[in-house]
C-alpha positions in Angstrom: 0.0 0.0 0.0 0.7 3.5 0.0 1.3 4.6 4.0 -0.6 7.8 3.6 -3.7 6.1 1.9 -4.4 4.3 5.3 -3.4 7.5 7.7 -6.6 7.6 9.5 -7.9 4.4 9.5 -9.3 2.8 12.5 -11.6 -0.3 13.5 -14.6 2.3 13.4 -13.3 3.8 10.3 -11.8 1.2 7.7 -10.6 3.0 4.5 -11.2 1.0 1.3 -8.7 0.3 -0.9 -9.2 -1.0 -4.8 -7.1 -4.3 -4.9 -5.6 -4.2 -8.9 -3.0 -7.5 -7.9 -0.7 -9.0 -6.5 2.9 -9.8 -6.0 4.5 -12.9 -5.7 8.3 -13.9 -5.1 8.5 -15.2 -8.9 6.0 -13.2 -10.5 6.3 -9.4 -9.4 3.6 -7.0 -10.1 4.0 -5.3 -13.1 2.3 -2.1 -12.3 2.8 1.0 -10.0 0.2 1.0 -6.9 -1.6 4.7 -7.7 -3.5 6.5 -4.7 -6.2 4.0 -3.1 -5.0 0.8 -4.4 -3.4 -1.8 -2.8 -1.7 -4.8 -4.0 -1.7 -8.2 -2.5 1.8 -9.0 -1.4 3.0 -12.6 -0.5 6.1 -13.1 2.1 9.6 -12.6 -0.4 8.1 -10.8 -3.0 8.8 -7.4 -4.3 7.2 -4.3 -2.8 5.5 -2.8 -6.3 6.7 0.6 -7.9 4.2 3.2 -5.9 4.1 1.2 -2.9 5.8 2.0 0.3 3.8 0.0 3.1 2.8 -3.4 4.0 -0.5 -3.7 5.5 -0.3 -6.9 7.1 -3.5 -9.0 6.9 -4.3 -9.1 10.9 -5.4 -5.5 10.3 -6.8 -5.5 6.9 -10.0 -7.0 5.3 -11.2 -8.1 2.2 -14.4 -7.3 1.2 -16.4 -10.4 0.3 -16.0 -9.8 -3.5 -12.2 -9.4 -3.7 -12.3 -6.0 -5.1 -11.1 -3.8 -2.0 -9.1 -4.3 0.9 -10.2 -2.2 4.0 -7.7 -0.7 6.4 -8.1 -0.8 10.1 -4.9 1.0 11.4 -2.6 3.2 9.3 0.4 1.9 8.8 3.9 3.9 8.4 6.4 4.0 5.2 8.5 1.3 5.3 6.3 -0.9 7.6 7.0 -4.5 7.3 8.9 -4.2 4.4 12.6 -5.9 4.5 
């Protein structure tokens, strides 16, 4: 994710994000993350171009139709990424 698309976000007050992938240790995504996206990220892959954030799935949903992810605590740049 972007850090400052999820500064705000609490429990009470999930922001949605539009999920346009993912990235996976062999198959990067391809794409920049724009303002509200997100990208699904698996453990070892690349953090996307436009990205600068993990939000870790303990603290994110996804709505029941894959399209968005909603965040339920901000997160920082540079959070969980290695």
């Amino acid at each position: 994710v972007r850090a400052g698309d999820t500064f705000g976000a609490d429990a009470d007050n999930p922001l949605p994000l539009a999920l346009v992938g993912e990235s996976l240790p062999a198959k990067p995504f391809p794409g920049t993350v724009l303002p509200g996206q997100a990208v699904r990220i698996m453990t070892g892959a690349p953090v996307p171009a436009g990205a600068d954030a993990v939000l870790v799935a303990e603290v994110a949903g996804v709505e029941p139709d894959g399209r968005r992810v909603l965040a339920r605590e901000p997160v920082s740049p540079g959070r969980h990424v290695g």
